[in-house]
C-alpha positions as CSV (number, residue, x, y, z in Angstrom):
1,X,0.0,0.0,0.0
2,X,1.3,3.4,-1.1
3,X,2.3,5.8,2.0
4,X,-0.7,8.0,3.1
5,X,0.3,11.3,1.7
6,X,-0.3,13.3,4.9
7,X,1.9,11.0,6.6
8,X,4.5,11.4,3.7
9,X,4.3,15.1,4.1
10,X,4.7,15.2,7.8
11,X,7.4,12.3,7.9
12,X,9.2,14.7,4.9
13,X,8.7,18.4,7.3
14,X,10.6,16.3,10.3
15,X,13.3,14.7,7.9
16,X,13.9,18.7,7.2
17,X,13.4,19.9,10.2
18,X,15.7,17.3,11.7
19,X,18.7,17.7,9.1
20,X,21.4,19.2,10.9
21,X,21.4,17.2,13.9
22,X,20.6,14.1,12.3
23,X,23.6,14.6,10.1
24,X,25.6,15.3,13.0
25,X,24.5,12.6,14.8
26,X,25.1,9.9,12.0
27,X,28.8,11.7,11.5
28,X,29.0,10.7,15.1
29,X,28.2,6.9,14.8
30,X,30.4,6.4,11.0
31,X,33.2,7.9,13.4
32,X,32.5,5.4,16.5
33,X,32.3,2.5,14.3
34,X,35.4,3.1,12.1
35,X,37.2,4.5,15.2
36,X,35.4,4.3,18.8
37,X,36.5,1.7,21.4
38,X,35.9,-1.9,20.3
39,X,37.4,-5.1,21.5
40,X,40.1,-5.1,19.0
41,X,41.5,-1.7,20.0
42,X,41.7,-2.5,23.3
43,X,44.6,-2.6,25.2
44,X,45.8,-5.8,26.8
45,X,45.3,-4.9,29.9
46,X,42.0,-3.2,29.3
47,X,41.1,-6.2,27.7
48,X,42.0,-8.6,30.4
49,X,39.9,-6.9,32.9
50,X,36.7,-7.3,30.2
51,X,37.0,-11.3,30.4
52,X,38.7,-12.0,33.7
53,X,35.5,-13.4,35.2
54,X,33.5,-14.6,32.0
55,X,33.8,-18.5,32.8
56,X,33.4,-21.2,30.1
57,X,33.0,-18.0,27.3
58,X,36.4,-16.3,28.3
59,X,38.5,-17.7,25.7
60,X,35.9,-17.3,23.2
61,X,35.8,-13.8,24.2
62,X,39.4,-13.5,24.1
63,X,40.3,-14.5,20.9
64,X,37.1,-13.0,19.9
65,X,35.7,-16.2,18.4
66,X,31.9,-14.5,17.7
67,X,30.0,-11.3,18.8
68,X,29.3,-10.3,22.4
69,X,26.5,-9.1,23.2
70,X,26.0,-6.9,25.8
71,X,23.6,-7.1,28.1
72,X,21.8,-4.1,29.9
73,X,19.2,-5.2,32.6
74,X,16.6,-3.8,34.7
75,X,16.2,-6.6,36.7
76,X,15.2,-6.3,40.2
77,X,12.4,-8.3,42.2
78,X,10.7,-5.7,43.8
79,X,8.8,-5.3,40.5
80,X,6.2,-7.6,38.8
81,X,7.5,-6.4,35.6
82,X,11.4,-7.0,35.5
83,X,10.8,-10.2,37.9
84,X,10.9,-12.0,35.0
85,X,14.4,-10.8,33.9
86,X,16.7,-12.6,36.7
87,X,17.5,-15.9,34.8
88,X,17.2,-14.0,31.4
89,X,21.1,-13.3,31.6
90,X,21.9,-17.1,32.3
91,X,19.5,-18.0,29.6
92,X,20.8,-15.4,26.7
93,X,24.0,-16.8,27.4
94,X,23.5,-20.2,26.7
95,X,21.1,-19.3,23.7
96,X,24.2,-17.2,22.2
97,X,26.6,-20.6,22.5
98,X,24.4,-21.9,20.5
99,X,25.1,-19.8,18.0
100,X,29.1,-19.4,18.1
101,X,28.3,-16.0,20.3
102,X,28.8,-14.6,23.6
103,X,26.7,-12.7,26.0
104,X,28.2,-10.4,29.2
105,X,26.1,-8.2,31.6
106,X,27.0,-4.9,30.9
107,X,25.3,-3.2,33.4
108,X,22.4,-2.6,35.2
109,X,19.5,0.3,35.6
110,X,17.2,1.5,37.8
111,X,13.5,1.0,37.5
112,X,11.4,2.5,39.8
113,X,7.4,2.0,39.3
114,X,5.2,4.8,39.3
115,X,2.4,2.3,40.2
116,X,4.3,2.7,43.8
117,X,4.8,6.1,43.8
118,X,1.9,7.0,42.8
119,X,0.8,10.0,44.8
120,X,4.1,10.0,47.2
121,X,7.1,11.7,47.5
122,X,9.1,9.3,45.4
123,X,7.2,10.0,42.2
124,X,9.2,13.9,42.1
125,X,12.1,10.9,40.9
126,X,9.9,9.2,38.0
127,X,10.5,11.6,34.8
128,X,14.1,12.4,36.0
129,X,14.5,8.1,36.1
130,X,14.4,8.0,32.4
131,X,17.6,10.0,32.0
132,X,19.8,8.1,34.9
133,X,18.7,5.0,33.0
134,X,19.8,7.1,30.0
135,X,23.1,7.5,31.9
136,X,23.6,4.4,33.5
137,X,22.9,2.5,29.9
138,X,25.7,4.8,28.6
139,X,28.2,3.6,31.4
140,X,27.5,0.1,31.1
141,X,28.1,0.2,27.4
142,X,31.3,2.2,27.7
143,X,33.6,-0.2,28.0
144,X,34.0,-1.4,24.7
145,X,33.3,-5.1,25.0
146,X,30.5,-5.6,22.9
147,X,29.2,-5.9,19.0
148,X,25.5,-5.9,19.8
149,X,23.6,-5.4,22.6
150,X,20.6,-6.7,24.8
151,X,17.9,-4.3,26.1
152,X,16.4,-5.8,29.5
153,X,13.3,-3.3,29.8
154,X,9.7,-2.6,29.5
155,X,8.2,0.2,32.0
156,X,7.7,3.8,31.9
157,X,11.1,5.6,32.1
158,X,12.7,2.8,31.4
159,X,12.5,1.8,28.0
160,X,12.8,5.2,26.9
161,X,15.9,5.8,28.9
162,X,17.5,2.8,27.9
163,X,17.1,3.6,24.3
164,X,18.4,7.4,24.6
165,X,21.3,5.6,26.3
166,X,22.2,3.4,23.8
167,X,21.5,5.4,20.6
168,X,24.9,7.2,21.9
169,X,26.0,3.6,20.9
170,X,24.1,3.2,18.0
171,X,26.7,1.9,15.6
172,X,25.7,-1.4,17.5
173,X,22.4,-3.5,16.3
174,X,20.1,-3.7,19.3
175,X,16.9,-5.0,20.3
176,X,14.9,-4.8,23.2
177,X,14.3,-8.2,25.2
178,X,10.3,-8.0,27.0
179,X,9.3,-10.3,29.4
180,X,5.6,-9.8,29.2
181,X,2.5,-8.9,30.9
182,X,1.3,-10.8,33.7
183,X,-1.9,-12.7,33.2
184,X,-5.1,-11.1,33.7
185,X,-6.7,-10.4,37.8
186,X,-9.6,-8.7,38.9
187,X,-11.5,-6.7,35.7
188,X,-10.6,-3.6,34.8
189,X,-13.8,-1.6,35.9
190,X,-14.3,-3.5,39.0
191,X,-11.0,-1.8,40.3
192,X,-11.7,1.5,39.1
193,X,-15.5,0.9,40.7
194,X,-13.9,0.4,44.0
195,X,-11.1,2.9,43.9
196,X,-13.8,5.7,43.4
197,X,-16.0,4.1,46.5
198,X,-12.6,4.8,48.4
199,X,-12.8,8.1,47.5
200,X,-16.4,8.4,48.2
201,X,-15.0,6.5,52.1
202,X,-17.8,4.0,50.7
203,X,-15.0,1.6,50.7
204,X,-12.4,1.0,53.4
205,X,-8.6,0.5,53.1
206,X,-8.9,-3.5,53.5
207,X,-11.4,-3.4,50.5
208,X,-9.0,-1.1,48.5
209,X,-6.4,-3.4,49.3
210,X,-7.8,-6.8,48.5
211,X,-8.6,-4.8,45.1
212,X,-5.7,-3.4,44.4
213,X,-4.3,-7.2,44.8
214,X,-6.4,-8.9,42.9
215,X,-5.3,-6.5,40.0
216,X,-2.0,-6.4,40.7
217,X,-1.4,-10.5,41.5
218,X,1.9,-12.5,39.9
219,X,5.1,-11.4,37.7
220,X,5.0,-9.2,34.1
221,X,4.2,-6.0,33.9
222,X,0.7,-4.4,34.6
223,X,-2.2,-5.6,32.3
224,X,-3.8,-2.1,32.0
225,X,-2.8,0.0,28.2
226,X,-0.6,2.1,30.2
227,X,3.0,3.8,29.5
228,X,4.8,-0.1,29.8
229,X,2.6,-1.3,27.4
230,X,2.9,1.4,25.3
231,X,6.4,1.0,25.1
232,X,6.2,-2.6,23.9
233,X,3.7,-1.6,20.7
234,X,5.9,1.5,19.9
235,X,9.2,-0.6,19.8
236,X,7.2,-3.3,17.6
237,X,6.3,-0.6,15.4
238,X,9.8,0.9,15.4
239,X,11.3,-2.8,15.0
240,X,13.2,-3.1,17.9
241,X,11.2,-6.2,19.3
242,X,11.6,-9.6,17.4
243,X,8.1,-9.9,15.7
244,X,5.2,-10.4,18.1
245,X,7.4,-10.3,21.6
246,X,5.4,-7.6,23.0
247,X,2.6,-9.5,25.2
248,X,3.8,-12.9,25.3
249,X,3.1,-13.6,29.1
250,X,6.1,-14.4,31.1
251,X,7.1,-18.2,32.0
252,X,5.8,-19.2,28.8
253,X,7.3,-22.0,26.1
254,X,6.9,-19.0,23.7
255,X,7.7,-16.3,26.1
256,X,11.6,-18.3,26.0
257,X,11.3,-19.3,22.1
258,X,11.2,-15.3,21.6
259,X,14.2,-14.8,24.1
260,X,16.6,-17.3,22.1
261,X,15.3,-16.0,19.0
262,X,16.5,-12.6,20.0
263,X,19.4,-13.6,21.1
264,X,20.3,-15.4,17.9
265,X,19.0,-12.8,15.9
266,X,21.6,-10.2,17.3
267,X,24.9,-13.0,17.0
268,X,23.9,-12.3,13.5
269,X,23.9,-8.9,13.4
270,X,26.7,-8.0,14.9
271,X,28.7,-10.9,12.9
272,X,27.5,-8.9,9.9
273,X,27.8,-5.5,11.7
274,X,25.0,-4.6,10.1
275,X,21.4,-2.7,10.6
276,X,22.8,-0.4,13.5
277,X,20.6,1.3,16.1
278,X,21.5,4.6,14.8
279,X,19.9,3.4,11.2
280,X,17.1,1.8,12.6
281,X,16.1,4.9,14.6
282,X,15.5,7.1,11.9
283,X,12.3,9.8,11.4
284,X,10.4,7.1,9.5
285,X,10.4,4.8,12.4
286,X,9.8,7.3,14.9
287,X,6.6,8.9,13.2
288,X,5.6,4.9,13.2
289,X,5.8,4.9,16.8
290,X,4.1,8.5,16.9
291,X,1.0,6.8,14.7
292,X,1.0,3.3,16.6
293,X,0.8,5.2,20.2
294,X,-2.8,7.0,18.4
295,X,-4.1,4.5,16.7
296,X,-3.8,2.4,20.1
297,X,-4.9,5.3,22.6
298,X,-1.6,5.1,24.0
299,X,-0.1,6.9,27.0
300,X,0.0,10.2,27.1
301,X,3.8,10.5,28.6
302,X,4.9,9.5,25.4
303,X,4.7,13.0,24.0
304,X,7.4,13.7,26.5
305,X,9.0,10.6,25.6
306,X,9.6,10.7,22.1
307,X,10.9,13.7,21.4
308,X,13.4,12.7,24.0
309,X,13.7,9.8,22.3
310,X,14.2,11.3,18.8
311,X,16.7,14.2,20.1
312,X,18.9,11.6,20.6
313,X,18.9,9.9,17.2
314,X,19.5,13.6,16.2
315,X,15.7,14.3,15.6
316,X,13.6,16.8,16.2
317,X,9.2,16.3,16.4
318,X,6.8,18.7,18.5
319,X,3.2,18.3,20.0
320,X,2.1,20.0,16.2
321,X,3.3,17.0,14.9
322,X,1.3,15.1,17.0
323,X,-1.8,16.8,16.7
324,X,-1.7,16.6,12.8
325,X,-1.2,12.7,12.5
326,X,-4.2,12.8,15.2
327,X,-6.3,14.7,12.8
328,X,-5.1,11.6,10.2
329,X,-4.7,8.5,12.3
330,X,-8.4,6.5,13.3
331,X,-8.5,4.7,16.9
332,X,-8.8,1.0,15.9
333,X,-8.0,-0.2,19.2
334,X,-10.0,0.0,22.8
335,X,-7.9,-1.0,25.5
336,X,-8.4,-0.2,29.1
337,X,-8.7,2.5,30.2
338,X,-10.3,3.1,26.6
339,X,-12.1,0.1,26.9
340,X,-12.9,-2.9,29.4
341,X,-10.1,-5.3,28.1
342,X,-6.9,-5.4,29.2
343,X,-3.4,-6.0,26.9
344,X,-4.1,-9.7,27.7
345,X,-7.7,-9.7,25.4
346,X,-5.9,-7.2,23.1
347,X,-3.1,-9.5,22.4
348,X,-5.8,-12.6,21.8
349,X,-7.9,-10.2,19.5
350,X,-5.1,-9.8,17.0
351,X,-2.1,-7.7,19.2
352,X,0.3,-5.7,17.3
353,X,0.5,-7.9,14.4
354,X,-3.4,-6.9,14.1
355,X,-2.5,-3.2,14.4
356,X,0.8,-3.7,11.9
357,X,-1.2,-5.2,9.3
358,X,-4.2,-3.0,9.4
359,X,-1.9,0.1,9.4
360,X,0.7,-0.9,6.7
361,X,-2.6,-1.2,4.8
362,X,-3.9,1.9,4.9
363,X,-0.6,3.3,4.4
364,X,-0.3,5.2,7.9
365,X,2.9,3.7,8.6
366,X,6.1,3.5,6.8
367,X,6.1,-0.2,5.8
368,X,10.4,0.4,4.4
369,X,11.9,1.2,7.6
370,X,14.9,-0.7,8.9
371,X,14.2,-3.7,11.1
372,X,16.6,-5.2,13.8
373,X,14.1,-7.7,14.6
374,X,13.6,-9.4,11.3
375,X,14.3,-8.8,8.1
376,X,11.3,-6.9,6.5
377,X,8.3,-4.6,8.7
378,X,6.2,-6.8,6.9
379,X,6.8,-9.5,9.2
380,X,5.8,-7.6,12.2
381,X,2.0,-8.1,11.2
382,X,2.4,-11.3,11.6
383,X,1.9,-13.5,14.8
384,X,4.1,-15.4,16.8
385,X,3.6,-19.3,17.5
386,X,5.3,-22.5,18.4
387,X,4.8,-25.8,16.9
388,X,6.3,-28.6,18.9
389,X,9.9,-26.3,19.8
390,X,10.0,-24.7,16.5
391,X,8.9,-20.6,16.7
392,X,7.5,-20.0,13.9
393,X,5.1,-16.3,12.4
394,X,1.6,-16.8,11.0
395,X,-0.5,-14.5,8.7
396,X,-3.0,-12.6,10.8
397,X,-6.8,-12.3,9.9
398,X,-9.7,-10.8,11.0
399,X,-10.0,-9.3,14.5
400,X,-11.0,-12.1,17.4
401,X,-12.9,-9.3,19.4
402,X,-14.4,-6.3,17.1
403,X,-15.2,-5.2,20.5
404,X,-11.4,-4.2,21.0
405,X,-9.8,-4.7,17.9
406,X,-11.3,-3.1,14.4
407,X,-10.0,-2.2,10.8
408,X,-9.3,1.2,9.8
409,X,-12.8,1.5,7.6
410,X,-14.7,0.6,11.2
411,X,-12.2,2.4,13.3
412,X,-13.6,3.3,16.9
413,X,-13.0,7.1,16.4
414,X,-12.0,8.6,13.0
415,X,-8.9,10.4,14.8
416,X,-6.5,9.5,17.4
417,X,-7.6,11.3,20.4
418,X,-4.5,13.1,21.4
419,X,-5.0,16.6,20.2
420,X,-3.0,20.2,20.9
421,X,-5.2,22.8,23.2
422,X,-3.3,26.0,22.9
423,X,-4.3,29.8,24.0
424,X,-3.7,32.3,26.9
425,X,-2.6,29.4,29.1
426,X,0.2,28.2,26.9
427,X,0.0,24.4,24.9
428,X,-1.4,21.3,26.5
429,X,-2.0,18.0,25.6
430,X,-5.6,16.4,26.0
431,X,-5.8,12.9,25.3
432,X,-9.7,12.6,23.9
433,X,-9.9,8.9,23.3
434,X,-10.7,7.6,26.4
435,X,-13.3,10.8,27.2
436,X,-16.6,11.2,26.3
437,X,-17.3,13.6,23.0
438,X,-19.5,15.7,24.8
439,X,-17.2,16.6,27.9
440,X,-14.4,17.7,25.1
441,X,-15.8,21.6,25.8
442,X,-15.7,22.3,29.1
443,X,-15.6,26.1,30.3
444,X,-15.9,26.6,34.2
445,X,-14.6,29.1,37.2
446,X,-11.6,27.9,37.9
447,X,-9.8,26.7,41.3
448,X,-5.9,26.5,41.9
449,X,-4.4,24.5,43.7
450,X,-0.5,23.9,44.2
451,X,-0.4,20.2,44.9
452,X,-2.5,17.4,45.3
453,X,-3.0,16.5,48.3
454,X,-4.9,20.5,48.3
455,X,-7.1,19.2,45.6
456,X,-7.9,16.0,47.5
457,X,-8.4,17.8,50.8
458,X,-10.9,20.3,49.0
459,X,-12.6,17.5,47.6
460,X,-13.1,15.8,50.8
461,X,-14.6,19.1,52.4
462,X,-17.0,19.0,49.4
463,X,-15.9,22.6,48.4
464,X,-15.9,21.3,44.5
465,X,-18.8,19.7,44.1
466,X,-19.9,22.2,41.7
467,X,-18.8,22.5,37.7
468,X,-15.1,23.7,38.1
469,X,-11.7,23.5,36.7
470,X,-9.6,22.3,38.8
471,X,-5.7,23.9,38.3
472,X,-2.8,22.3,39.5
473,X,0.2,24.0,38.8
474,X,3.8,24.1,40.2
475,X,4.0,20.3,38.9
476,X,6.2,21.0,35.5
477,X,9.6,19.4,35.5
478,X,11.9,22.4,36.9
479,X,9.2,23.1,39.8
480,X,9.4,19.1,41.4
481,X,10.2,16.7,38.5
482,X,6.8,16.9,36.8
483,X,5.0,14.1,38.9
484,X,2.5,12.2,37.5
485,X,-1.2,13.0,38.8
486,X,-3.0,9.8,38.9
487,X,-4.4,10.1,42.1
488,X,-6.7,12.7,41.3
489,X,-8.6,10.6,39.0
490,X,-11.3,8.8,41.6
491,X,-12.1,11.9,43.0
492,X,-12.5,14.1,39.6
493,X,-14.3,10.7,38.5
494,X,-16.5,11.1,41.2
495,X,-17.5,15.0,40.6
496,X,-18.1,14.3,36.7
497,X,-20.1,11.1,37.9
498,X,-22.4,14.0,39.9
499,X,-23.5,15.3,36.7
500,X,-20.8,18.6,36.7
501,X,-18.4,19.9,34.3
502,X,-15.3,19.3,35.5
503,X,-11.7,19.3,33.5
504,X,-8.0,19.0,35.0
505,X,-5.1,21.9,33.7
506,X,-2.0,21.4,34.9
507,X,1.8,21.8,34.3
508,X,2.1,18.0,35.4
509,X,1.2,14.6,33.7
510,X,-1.3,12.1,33.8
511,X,-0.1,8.8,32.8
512,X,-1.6,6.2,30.3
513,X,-4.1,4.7,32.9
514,X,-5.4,8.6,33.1
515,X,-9.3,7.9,32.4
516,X,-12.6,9.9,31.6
517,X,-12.1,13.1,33.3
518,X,-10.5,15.9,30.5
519,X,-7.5,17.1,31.4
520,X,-5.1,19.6,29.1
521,X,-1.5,18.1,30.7
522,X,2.1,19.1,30.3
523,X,1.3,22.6,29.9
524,X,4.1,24.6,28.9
525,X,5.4,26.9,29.9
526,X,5.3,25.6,33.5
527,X,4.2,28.0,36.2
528,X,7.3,27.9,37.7
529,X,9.4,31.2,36.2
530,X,6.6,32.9,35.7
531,X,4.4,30.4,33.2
532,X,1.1,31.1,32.5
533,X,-0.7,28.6,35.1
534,X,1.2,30.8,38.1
535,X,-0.8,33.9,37.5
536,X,-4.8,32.1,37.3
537,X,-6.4,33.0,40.5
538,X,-9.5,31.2,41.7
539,X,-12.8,32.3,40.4
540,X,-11.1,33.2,36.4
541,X,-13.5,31.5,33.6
542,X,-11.1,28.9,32.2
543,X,-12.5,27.5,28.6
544,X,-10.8,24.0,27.5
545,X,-11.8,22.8,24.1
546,X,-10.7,19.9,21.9
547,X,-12.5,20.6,19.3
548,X,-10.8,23.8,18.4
549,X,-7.6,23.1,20.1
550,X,-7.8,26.0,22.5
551,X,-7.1,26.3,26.4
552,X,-8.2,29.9,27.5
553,X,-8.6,31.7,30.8
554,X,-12.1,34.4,29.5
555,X,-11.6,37.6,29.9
556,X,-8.6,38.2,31.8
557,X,-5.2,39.9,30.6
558,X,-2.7,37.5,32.4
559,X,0.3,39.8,31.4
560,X,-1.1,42.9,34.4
561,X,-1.1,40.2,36.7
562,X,2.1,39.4,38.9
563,X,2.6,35.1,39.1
564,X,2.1,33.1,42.6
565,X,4.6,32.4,44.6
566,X,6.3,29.2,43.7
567,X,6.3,26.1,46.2
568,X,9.0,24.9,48.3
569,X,11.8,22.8,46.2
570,X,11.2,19.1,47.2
571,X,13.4,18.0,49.9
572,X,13.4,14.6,51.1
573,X,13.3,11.5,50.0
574,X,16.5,11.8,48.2
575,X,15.2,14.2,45.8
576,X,17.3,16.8,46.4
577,X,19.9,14.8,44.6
578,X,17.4,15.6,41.3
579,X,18.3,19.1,41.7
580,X,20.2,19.9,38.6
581,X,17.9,17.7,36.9
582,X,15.4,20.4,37.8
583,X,17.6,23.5,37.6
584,X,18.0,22.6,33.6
585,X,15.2,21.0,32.6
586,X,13.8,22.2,29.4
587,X,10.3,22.3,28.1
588,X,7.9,18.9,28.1
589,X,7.3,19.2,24.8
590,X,11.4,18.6,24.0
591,X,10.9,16.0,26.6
592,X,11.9,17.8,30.0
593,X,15.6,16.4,29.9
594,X,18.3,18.6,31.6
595,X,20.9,15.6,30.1
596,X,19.9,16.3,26.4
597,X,19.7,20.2,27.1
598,X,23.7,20.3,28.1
599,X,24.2,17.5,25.3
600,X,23.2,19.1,22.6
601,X,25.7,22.4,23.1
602,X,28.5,20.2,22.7
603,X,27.4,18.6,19.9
């Protein structure tokens, strides 16, 4: 199918827009792979200490027999998701004697969960994560050891850190390893039912609790269409994934067939020392990732994420961008909180494959981007499957659930539900998919509030029960890290269930599991430094509307007005250590990064 020619003309305006830096960055990568540190170049005794402790591979690795493949993990078993990923070291290594390779941890990352942050202190660390995993990729990667590498990751920050991290490698082939979400626990709606009876106090804490643990129950990632799972469709789409490894639940025949074929898959690569990250990642591949995350009513953190991700690779996209494959891209997928499956019925329906195929069709995706996972993007709308031990990919057909999963000429929505609001109070980000058409126009009195725990207390005292907008600035990345918000959505759940107009505007972000409520996120400029959001007072006429793509306090000159005072910087907790993560952070639509700020004036 021929390219869509809207998507050709935006893919061509960010190829333009992205020229310098992308040529830069490429000049970068020729230059590391004809002259960087390698195994070859390294000195005896440098090389020594890189195999000293590798076991049964060291004289394979010594005499450098095959590739090595270096592993970067964010394994720790705190967290269902990267559970899974203890044994996967001992296992990739073993799959790469198979094939005449090596494998070597090259380091580890952390990943923190937002799911236990949520709503504490801790979350001020969450954005800021994604560029120490950045970091800590880099490090593990610097020693020279490797010709490919291993990507251990799936959650929120992580993925997207790791991948910043090692596109500063790119002149290796990579791919990303999932483990998989964990099977399916209490529904969807049933946990959301009870969470806003908690906020109600029509629930107590031991109800919440056997709730929340019903949902949350074994190993793999969260089963909700949330920023992890996002992750996994936009690296199939991107193909960074073997074909079809995306929801593959962990512990699984297939679940290890995958791993090994992975594993095998980069031996080759690097023997060849060919399809590099740095070529894989190019604008083509990121605008599929940019589609896939709207025609899946993906998380809203990834238009943070990816332009981070694609200032790395050299590339530069905006929330414009965004908003005009919206206008183009139809919703052909309802996952919760969009709809009442999880990623476990979505993967049953059809998955990604079912998404590939159906996009590729229509000619909404670029179908001639460079793969590290197979050889063609054709064979990403395809479907994973074992017969007997041998992994095989089958065609795809029609959707198993039309309920979840639809073609593009029955699509759900005929755009992609994350739209540009722009006006008096700067630009926003409203995701529109999973609210309700008529609630996309909301224009109340507003009332501000500086952190959360305000708006709950308010709500508790019943002081909002009324149609309001509810303000919540002083959250943008330089004021505390730009916290997610996704404790407020019970209790605005609760006020919209009352029959009111109510909408969210704040400088912070609601993650992928944000629900019905509207909300224009990210606003930029923050408050703090004089933004916008810091000089609305309570009372203003505040006027949010998807439809037209504006975000407006009525009436008011903001400019005569002198901004609030801004909060207290966040102290405790060990985010002080974040402070010059803070201090430097640039705008959430370049993807709030203080790292790739300072990288790019040395560049």
């Amino acid at each position: 199918m021929t390219l869509d020619p809207r998507v050709a003309s935006i893919t061509d305006r960010i190829i333009e827009r992205s020229r310098p830096g992308r040529q830069k960055y490429l000049a970068l990568m020729a230059d590391e792979a004809e002259r960087g540190i390698s195994r070859p170049r390294l000195s005896c005794g440098n090389f020594a200490h890189g195999f000293a402790a590798s076991g049964e591979d060291k004289d394979a690795i010594r005499t450098i027999r095959g590739p090595n493949i270096g592993i970067v993990t964010s394994y720790n078993d705190m967290l269902s998701a990267h559970q899974p990923y203890g044994r996967y070291p001992e296992q990739m290594k073993i799959f790469a004697r198979e094939v005449g390779a090596t494998a070597q941890v090259a380091g580890g990352v952390p990943a923190m969960c937002d799911g236990v942050t949520q709503g504490q202190p801790g979350m001020d660390l969450s954005l800021f994560s994604r560029d120490t995993i950045a970091l800590s990729t880099a490090v593990g990667l610097s020693h020279g050891m490797f010709e490919a590498t291993a990507l251990l990751g799936i959650c929120d920050k992580i993925v997207p850190g790791m991948l910043i991290g090692a596109l500063r490698f790119g002149h290796l082939p990579t791919l990303f390893v999932p483990g998989g979400p964990m099977p399916s626990g209490l529904a969807n709606k049933e946990k959301q039912r009870i969470r806003q009876l908690y906020a109600e106090g029509k629930a107590g804490r031991d109800e919440l609790l056997a709730s929340e643990s019903q949902s949350y129950h074994a190993a793999g990632t969260c089963t909700f269409y949330g920023t992890a799972n996002s992750n996994q469709m936009m690296m199939e789409l991107m193909g960074l994934h073997v074909p079809g490894a995306a929801f593959v639940n962990p512990g699984t025949p297939l679940r290890q067939a995958l791993t090994r074929a992975a594993i095998r898959r980069l031996a080759e690569l690097g023997a060849a020392r060919t399809r590099p990250l740095a070529h894989c990642v190019d604008e083509r591949a990121i605008v599929n990732a940019m589609v896939g995350l709207l025609a899946t009513g993906g998380s809203t953190n990834h238009v943070i994420h990816l332009p981070a991700i694609a200032r790395a690779a050299g590339i530069l996209i905006d929330w414009h961008d965004f908003d005009e494959l919206s206008a183009i891209v139809p919703l052909i997928a309802r996952v919760y909180p969009n709809g009442s499956g999880d990623v476990n019925d979505f993967h049953f329906a059809g998955g990604i494959g079912y998404v590939t195929k159906e996009l590729l069709g229509a000619g909404l995706i670029h179908g001639d981007i460079l793969t590290a996972g197979a050889d063609s993007f054709d064979d990403y709308a395809r479907t994973p499957t074992l017969a007997g031990d041998e992994l095989a990919w089958t065609e795809i057909g029609a959707s198993n659930n039309p309920d979840m999963l639809r073609p593009v000429g029955e699509a759900f929505l005929p755009d992609g539900g994350m739209r540009l609001v722009q006006g008096n109070l700067g630009r926003a980000t409203f995701k529109t998919s999973a609210v309700d058409p008529a609630r996309w126009t909301v224009e109340a009195p507003a009332r501000v509030f500086a952190t959360q725990e305000a708006v709950l207390a308010a709500f508790q005292a019943k002081e909002l029960d009324r149609d309001v907008v509810v303000v919540v600035r002083f959250q943008g990345p330089r004021a505390n890290g730009m916290p997610e918000l996704h404790k407020l959505t019970p209790a605005l759940g609760v006020l919209q269930d009352r029959g009111h107009r109510v909408a969210l505007v704040t400088d912070g972000r609601m993650s992928g599991a944000s629900g019905k409520v509207p909300a224009a996120i990210h606003c930029s400029p923050e408050a703090l430094g004089g933004g916008p959001l810091s000089r609305v007072q309570d009372g203003d006429l505040v006027r949010i509307c998807a439809e037209r793509g504006t975000l407006d306090v009525i009436g008011v000159d903001l400019a005569t007005r002198e901004p609030a005072p801004p909060t207290p910087p966040p102290v405790g907790t060990g985010r002080e250590l974040f402070a010059m993560f803070r201090h430097r952070a640039d705008e959430a639509e370049r993807g709030a990064s203080a790292m790739l700020a300072a990288m790019e004036t040395e560049l």
